[in-house]
C-alpha positions as YAML, in Angstrom:
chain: A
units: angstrom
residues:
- id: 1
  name: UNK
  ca: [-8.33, -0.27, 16.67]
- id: 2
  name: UNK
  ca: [-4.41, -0.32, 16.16]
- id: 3
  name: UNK
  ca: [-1.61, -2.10, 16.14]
- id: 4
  name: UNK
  ca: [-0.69, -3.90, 19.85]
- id: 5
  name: UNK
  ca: [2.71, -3.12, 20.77]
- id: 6
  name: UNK
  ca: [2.41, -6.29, 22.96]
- id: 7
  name: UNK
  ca: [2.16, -8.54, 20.31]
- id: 8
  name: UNK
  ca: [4.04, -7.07, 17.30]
- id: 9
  name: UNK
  ca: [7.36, -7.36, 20.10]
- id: 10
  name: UNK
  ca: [9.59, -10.04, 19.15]
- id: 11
  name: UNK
  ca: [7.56, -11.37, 15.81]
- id: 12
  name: UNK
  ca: [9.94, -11.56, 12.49]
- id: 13
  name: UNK
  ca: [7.83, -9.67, 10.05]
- id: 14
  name: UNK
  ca: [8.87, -9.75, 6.23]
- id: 15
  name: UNK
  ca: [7.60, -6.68, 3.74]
- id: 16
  name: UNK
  ca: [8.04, -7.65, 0.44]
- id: 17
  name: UNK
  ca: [8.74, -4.32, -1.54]
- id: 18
  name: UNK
  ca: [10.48, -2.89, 1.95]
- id: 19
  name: UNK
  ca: [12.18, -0.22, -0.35]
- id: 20
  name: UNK
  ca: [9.02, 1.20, -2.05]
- id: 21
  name: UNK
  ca: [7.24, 4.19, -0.50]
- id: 22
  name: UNK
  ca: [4.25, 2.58, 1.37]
- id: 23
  name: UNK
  ca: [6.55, -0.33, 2.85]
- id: 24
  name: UNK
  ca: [9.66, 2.00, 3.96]
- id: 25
  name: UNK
  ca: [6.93, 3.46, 6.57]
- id: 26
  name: UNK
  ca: [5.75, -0.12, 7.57]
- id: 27
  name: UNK
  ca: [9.30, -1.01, 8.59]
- id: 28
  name: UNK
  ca: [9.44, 1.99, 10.30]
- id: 29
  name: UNK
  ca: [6.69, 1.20, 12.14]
- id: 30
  name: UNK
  ca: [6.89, -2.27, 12.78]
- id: 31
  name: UNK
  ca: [10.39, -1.26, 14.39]
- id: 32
  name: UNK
  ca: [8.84, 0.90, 16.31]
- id: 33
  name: UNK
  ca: [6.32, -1.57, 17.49]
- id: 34
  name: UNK
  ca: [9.34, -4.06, 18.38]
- id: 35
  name: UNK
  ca: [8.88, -6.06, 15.70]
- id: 36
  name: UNK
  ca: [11.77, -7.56, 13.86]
- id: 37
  name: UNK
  ca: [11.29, -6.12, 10.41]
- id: 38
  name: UNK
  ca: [12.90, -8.00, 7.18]
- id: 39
  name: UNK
  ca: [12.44, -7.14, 4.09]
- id: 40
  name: UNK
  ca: [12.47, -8.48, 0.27]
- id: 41
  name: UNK
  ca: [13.09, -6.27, -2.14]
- id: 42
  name: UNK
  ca: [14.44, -4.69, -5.79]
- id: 43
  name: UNK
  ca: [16.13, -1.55, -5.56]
- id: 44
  name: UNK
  ca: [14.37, 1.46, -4.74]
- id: 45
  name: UNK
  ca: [12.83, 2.45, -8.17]
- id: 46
  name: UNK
  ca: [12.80, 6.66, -7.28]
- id: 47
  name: UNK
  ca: [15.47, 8.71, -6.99]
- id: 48
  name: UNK
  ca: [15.47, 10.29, -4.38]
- id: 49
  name: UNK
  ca: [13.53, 7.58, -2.47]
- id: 50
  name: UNK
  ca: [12.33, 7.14, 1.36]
- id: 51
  name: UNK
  ca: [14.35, 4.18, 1.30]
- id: 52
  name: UNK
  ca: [17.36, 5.67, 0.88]
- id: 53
  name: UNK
  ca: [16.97, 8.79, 2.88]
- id: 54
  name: UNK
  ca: [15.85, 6.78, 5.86]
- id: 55
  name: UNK
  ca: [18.78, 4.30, 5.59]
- id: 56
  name: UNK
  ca: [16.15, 1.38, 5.07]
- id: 57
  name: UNK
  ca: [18.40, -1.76, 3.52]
- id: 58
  name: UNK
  ca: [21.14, -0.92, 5.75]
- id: 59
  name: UNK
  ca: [18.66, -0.77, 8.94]
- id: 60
  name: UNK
  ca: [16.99, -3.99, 8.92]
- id: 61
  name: UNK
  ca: [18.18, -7.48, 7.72]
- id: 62
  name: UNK
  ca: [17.13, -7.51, 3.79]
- id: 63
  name: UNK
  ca: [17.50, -9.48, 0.66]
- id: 64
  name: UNK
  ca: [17.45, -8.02, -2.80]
- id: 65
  name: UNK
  ca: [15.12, -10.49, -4.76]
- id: 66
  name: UNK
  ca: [12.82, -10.25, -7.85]
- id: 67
  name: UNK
  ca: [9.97, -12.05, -6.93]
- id: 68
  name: UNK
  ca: [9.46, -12.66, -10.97]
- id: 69
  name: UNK
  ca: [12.58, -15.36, -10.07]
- id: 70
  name: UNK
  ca: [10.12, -18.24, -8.23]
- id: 71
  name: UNK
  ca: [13.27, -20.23, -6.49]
- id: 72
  name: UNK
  ca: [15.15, -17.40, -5.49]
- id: 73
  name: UNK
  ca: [12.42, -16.06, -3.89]
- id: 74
  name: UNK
  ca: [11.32, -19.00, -2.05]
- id: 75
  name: UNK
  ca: [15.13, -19.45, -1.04]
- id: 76
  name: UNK
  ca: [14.78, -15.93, 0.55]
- id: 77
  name: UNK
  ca: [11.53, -16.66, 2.40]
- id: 78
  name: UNK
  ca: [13.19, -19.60, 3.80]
- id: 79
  name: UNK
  ca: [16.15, -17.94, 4.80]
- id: 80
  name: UNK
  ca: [14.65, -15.18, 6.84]
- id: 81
  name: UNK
  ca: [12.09, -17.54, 8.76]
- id: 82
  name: UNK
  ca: [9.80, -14.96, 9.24]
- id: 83
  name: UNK
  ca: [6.65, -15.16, 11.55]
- id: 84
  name: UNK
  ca: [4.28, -13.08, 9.43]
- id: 85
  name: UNK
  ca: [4.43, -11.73, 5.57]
- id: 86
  name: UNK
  ca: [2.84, -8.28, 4.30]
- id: 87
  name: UNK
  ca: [3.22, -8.46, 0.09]
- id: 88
  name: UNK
  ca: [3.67, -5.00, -0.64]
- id: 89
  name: UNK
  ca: [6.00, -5.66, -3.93]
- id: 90
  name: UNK
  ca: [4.47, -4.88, -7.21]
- id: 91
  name: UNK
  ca: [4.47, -2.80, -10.18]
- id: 92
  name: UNK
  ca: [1.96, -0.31, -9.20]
- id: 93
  name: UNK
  ca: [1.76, 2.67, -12.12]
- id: 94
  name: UNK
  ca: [-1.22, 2.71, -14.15]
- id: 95
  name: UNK
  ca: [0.33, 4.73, -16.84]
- id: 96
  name: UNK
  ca: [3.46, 2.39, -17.10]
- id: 97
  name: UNK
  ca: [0.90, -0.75, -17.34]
- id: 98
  name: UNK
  ca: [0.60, 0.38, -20.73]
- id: 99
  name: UNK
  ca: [4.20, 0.79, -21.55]
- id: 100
  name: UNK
  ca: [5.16, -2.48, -20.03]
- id: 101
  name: UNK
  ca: [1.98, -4.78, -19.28]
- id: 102
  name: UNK
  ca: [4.22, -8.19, -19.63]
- id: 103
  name: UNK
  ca: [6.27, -6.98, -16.86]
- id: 104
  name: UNK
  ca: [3.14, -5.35, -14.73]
- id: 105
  name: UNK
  ca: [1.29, -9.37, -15.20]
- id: 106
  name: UNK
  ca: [4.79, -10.97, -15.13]
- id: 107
  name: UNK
  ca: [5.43, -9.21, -10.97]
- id: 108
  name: UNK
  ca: [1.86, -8.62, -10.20]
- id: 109
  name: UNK
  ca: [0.25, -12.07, -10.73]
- id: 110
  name: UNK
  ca: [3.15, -14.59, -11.08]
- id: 111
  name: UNK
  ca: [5.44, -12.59, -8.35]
- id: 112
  name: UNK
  ca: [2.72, -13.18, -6.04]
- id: 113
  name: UNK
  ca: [1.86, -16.81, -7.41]
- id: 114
  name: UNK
  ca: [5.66, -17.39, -6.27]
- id: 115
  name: UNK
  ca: [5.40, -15.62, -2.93]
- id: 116
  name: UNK
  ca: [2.32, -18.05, -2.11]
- id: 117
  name: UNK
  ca: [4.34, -20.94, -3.15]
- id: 118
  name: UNK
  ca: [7.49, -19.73, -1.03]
- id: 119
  name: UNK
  ca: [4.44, -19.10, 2.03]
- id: 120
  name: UNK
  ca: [3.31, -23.15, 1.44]
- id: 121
  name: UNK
  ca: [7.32, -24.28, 2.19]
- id: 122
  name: UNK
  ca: [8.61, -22.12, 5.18]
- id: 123
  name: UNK
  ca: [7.18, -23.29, 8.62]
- id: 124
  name: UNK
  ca: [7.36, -20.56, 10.46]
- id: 125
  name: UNK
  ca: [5.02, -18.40, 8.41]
- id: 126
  name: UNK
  ca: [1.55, -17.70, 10.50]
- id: 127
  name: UNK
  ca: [-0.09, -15.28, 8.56]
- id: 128
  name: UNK
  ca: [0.00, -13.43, 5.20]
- id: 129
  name: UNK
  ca: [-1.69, -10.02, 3.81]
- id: 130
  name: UNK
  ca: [-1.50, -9.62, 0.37]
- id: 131
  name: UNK
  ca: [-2.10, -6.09, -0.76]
- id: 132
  name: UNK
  ca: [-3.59, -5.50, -4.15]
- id: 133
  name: UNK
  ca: [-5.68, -2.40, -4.89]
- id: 134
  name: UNK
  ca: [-8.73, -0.64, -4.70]
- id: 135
  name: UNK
  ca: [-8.91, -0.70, -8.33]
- id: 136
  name: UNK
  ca: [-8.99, -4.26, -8.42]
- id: 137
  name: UNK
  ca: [-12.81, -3.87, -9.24]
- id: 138
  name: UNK
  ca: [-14.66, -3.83, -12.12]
- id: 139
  name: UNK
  ca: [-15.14, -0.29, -12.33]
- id: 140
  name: UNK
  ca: [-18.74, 0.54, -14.22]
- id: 141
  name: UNK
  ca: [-18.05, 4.43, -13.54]
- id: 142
  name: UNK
  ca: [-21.17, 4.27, -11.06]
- id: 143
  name: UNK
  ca: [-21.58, 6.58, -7.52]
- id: 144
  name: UNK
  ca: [-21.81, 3.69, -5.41]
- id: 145
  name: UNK
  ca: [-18.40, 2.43, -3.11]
- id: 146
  name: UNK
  ca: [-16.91, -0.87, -3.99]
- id: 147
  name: UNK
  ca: [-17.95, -4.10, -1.49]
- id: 148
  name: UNK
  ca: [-15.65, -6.95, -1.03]
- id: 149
  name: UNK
  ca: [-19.06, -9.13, -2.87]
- id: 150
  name: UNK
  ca: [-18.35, -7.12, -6.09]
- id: 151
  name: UNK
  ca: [-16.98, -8.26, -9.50]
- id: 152
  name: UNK
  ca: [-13.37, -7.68, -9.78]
- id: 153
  name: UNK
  ca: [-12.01, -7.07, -13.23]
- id: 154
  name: UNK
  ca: [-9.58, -4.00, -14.64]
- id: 155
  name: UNK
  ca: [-9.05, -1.68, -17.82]
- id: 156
  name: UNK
  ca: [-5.69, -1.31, -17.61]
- id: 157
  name: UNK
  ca: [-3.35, -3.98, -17.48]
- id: 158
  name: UNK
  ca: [-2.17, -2.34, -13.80]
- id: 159
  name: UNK
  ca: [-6.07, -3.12, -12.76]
- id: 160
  name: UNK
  ca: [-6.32, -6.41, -14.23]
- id: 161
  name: UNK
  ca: [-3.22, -7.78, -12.80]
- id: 162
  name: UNK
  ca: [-4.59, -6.76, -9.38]
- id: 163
  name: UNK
  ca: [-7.54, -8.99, -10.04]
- id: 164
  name: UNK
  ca: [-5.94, -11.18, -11.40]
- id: 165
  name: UNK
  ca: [-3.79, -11.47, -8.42]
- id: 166
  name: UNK
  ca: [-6.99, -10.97, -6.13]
- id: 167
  name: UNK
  ca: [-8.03, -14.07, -7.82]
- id: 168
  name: UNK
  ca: [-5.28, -16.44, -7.42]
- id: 169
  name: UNK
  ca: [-4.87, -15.33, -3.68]
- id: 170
  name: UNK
  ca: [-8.19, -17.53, -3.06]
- id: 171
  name: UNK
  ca: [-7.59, -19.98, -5.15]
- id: 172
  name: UNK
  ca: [-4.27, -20.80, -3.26]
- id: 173
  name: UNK
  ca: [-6.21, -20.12, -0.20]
- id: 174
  name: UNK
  ca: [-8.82, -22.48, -0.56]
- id: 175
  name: UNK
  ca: [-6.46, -25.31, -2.54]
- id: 176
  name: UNK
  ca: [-3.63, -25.15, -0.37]
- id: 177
  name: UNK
  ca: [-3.88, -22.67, 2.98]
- id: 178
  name: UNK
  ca: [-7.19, -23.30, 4.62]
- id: 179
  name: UNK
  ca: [-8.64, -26.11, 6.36]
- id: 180
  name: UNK
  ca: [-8.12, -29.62, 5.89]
- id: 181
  name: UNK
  ca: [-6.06, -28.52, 2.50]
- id: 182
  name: UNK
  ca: [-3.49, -26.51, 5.24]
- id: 183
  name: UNK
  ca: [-3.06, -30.07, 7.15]
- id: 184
  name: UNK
  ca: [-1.15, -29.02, 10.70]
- id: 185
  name: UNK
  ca: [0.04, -25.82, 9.64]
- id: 186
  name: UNK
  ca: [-1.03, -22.56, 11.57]
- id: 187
  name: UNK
  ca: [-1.43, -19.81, 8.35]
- id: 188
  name: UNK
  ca: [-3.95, -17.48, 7.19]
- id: 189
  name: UNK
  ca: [-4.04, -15.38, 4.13]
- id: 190
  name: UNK
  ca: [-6.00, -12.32, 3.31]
- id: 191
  name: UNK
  ca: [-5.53, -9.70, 0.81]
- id: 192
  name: UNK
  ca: [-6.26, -5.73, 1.15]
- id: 193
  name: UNK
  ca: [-7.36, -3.19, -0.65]
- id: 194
  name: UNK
  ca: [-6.75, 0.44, -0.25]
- id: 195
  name: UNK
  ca: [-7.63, 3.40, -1.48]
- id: 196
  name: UNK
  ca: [-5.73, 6.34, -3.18]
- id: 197
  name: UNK
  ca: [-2.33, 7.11, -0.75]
- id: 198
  name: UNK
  ca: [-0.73, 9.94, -0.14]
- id: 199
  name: UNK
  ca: [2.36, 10.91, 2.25]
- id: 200
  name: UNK
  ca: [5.30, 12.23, 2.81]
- id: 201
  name: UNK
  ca: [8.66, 10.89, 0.78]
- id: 202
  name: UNK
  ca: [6.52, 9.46, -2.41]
- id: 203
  name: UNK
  ca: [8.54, 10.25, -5.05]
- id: 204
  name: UNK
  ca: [7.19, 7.70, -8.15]
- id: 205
  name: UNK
  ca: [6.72, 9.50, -11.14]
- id: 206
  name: UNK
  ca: [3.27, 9.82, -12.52]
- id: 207
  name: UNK
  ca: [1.78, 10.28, -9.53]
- id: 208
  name: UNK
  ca: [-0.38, 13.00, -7.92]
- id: 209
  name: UNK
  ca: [1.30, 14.25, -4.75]
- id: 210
  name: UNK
  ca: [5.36, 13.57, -6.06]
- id: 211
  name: UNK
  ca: [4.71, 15.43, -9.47]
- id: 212
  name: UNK
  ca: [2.99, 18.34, -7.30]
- id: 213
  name: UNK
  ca: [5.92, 18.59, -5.24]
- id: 214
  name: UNK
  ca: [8.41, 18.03, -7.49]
- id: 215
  name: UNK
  ca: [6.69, 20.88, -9.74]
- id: 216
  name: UNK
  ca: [6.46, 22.97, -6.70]
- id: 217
  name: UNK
  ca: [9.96, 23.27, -5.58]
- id: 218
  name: UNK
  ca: [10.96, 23.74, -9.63]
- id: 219
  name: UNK
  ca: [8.54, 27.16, -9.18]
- id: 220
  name: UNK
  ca: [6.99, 25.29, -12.27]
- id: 221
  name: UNK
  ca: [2.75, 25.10, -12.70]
- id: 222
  name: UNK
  ca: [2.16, 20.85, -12.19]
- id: 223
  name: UNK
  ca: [0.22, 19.62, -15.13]
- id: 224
  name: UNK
  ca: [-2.71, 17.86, -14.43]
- id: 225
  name: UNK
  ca: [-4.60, 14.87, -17.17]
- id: 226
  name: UNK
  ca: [-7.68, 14.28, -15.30]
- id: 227
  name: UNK
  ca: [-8.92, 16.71, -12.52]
- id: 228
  name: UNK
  ca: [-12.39, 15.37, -12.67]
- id: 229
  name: UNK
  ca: [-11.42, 11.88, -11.44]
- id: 230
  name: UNK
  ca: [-12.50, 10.72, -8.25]
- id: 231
  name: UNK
  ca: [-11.02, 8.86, -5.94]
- id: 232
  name: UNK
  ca: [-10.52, 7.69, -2.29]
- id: 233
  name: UNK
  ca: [-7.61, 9.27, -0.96]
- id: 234
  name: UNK
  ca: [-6.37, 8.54, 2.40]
- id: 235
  name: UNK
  ca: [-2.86, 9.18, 4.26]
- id: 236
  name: UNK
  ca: [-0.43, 6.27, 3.66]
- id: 237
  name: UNK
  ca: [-0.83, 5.57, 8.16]
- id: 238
  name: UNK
  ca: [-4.16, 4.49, 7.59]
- id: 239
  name: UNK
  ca: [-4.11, 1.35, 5.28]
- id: 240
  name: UNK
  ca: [-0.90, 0.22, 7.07]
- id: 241
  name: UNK
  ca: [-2.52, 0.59, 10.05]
- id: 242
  name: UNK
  ca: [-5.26, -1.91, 8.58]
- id: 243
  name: UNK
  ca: [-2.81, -4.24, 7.47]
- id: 244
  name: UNK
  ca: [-1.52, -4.35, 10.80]
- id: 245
  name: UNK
  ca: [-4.36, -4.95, 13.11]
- id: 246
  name: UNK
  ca: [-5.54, -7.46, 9.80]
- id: 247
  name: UNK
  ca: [-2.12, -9.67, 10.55]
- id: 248
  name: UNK
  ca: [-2.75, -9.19, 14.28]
- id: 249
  name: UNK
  ca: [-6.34, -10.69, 13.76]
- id: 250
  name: UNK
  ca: [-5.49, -13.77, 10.86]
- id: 251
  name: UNK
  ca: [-2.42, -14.83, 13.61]
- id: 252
  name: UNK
  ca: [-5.22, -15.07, 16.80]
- id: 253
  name: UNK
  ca: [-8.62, -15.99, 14.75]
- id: 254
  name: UNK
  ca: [-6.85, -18.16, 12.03]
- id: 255
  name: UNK
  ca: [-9.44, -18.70, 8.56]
- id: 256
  name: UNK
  ca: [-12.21, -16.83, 10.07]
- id: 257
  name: UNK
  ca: [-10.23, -13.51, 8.75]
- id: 258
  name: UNK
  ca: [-9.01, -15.35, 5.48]
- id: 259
  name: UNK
  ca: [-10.26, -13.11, 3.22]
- id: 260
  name: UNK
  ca: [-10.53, -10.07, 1.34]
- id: 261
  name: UNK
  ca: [-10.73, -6.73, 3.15]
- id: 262
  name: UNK
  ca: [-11.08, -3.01, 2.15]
- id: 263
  name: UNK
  ca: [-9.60, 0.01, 3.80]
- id: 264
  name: UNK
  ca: [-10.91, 3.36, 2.21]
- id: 265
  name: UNK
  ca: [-11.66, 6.31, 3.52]
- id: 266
  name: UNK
  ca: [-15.14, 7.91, 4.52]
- id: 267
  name: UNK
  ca: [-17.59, 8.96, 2.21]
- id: 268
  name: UNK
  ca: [-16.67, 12.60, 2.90]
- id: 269
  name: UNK
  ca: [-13.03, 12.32, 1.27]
- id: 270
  name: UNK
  ca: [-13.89, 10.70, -1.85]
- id: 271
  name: UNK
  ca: [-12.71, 13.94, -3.99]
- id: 272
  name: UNK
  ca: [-11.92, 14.86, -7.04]
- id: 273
  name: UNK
  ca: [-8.15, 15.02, -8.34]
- id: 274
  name: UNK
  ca: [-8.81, 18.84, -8.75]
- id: 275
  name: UNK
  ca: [-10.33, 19.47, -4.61]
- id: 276
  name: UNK
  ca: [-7.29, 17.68, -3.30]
- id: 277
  name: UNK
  ca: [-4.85, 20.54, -5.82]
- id: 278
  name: UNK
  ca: [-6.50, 23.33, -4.70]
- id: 279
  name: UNK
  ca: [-5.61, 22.22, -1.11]
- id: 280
  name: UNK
  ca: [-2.39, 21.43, -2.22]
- id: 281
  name: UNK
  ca: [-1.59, 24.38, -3.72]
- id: 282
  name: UNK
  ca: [-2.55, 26.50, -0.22]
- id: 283
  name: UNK
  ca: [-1.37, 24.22, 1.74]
- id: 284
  name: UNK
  ca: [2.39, 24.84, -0.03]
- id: 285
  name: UNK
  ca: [2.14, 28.74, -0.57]
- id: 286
  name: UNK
  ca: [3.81, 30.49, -2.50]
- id: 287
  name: UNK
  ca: [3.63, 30.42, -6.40]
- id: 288
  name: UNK
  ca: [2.45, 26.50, -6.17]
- id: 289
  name: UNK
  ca: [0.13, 26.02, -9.19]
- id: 290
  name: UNK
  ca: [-1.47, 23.76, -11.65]
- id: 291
  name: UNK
  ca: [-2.68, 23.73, -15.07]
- id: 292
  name: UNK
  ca: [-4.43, 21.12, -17.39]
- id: 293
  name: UNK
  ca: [-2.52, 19.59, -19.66]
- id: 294
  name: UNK
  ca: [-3.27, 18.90, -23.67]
- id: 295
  name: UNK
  ca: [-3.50, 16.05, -25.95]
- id: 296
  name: UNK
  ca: [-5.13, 13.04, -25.42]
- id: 297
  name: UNK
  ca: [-4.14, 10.13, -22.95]
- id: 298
  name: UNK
  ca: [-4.69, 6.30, -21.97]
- id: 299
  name: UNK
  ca: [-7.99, 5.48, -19.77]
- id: 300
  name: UNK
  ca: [-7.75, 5.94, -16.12]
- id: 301
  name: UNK
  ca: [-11.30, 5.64, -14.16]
- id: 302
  name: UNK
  ca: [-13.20, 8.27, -13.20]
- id: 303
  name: UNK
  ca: [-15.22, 7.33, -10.29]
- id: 304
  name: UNK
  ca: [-14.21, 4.54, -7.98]
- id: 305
  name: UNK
  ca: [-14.51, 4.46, -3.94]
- id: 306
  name: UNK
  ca: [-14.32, 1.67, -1.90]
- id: 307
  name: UNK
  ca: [-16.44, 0.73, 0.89]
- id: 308
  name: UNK
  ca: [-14.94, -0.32, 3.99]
- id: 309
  name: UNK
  ca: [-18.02, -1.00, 6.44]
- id: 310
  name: UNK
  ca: [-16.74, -4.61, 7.03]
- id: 311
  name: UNK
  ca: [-13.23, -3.39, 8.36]
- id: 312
  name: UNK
  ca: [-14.92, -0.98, 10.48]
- id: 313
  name: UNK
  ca: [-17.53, -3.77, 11.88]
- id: 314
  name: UNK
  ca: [-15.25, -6.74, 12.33]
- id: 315
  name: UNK
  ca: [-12.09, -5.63, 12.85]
- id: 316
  name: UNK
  ca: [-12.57, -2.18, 14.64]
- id: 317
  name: UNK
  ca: [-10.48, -0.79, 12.10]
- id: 318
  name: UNK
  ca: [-11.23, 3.04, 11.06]
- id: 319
  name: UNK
  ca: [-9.68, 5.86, 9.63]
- id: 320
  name: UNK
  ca: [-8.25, 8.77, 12.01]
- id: 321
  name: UNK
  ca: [-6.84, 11.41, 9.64]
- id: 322
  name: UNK
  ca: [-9.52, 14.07, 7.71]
- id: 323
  name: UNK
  ca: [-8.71, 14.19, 3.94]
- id: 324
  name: UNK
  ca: [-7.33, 17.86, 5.12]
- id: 325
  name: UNK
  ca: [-5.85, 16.74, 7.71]
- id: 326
  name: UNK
  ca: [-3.82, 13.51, 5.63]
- id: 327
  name: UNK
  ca: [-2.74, 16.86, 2.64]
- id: 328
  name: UNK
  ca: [-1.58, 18.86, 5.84]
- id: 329
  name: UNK
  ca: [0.88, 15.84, 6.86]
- id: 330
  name: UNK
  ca: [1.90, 15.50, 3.47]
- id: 331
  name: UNK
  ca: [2.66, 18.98, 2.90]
- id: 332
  name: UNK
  ca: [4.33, 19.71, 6.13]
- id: 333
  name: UNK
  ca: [6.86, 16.37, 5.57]
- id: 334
  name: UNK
  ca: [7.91, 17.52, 2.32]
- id: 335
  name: UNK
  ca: [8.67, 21.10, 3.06]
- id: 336
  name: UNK
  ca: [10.57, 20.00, 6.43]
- id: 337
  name: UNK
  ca: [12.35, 17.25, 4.47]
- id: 338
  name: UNK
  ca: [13.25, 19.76, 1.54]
- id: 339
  name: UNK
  ca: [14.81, 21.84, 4.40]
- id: 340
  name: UNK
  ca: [17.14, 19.26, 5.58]
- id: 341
  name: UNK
  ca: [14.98, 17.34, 8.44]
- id: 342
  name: UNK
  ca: [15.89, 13.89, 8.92]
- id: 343
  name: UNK
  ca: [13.40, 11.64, 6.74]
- id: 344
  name: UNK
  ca: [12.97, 8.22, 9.00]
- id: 345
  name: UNK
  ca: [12.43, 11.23, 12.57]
- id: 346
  name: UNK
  ca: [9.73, 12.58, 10.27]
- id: 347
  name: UNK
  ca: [8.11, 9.52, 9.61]
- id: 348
  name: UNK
  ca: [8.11, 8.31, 13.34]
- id: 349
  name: UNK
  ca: [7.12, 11.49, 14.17]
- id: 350
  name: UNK
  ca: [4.19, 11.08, 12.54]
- id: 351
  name: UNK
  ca: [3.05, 7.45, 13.38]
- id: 352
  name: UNK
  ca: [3.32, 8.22, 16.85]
- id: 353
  name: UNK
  ca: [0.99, 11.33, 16.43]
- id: 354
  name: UNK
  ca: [-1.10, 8.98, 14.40]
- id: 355
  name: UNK
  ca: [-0.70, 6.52, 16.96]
- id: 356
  name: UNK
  ca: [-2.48, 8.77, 19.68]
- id: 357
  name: UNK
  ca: [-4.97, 10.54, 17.60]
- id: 358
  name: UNK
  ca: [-8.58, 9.68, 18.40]
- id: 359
  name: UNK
  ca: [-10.94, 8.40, 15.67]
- id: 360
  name: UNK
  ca: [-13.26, 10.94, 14.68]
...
């Protein structure tokens, strides 16, 4: 399953975070599925950024918000009408969840707490995805893939906020946005969680892929803090395009989809931070090379996957890219950008190859 051009035409879509690396390609795409895209944003937090090398806030119709500030935000929903909402913003680091954990619970719980509210006031809103994390779970280090039915829970404030904000989501949905408690309105909310992303123009620091490349093109060895850890990586097309065909399902089958979803890849590329280096590093030629580096540093999990049978069996949802295949992309985006190639022609280039790939 993917995204229907047919309905997507036409429907005012807002992306919350519209600047940050994942939702610069949604806006992308949704334009290129007719959509109206708006976005709700901070600044871009990278520089460089995808959002400014595609021309993002200047492309679509956009309001610079902190969701932290509760009426400006839901004067900004209100003001851009939209038809659907994907809530993308967040503070999403794990490592600066310890540096600043007020902020991290301040945008992650009570900046979506303040999107719901915003949701409960504008008519026009339909449908809403919220999108946490795959770490939202409580992670007990074990070989088995995260369900949906699991405890959710966090070691690191970036975690916990994620449940946290997991955890509100249903409470608003089953106070306020479902049923008889939704009164005449039309709306569905569901959140999603996705795996480990990677893709080209990521450049947040602390990060696998942007510190690689960023090493890379210095000539420099990338140091590395855990290459044991495992987790579910998967090219940034393939949650979006779960998010997507999710919206597409809330707006036509309402409450029946009002829930929580995950979109992971297969079993096959669950690898360790050290497998997807190596093919990195050959993928990128040259003197590209990494190195473990010293000292001691703050908890990050070791094991965690996500299961994603229930995507795959309700909403036909699967992934199309290899793990190989989703480094390949990366690579190739970075080392055409780095040589001058327009950034938003590489990303449409790409969802439209992604578009008419077959699922494996």
């Amino acid at each position: 399953m993917k995204p229907r051009p047919e309905f997507w035409k036409g429907k005012r879509v807002l992306v919350t975070g519209h600047t940050g690396f994942k939702g610069s390609w949604l806006v992308l795409w949704l334009e290129a599925l007719g959509a109206v895209p708006l976005g709700l944003s901070l600044a871009p937090e990278s520089t460089p950024s995808l959002s400014d090398a595609a021309g993002i806030e200047s492309r679509f119709e956009s309001i610079r918000c902190d969701i932290r500030d509760g009426d400006r935000l839901k004067a900004a929903v209100s003001a851009l009408a939209p038809d659907i909402v994907l809530h993308l913003a967040a503070q999403t680091l794990v490592r600066r969840s310890y540096q600043e954990a007020i902020l991290t619970f301040e945008t992650n719980v009570m900046g979506t707490a303040h999107l719901l509210e915003a949701v409960r006031t504008t008519p026009s809103i339909q449908a809403v995805v919220i999108v946490t994390t795959d770490k939202c779970y409580e992670n007990n280090e074990w070989v088995w893939a995260y369900r949906e039915i699991d405890a959710l829970g966090g070691h690191d404030p970036y975690s916990a906020s994620k449940a946290c904000a997991e955890i509100l989501t249903a409470s608003w949905r089953r106070s306020f946005l479902s049923g008889k408690n939704k009164g005449d309105r039309k709306i569905s909310v569901a959140t999603a969680r996705a795996g480990n992303v990677i893709g080209g123009g990521d450049w947040a620091a602390d990060r696998l892929v942007p510190d690689c490349v960023r090493a890379f093109g210095r000539g420099e060895s990338v140091v590395i803090r855990n290459p044991k850890a495992t987790r579910p990586w998967q090219h940034v097309l393939e949650p979006l395009c779960g998010y997507l065909v999710l919206a597409e399902r809330l707006v036509r089958d309402g409450d029946e989809c009002a829930e929580a979803w995950n979109f992971g890849p297969d079993a096959n590329d669950v690898q360790p931070v050290s497998w997807v280096l190596d093919q990195l590093v050959a993928k990128w030629g040259g003197d590209a090379r990494w190195e473990l580096a010293s000292g001691d540093h703050p908890h990050e999990a070791g094991l965690l996957a996500v299961d994603a049978a229930k995507g795959r069996a309700r909403l036909g949802w699967r992934p199309r890219l290899a793990l190989t295949e989703a480094i390949e992309w990366t690579a190739d985006w970075y080392k055409r950008a780095h040589s001058g190639e327009d950034a938003s022609q590489l990303v449409l280039e790409q969802i439209k190859a992604y578009e008419v790939k077959e699922v494996g």
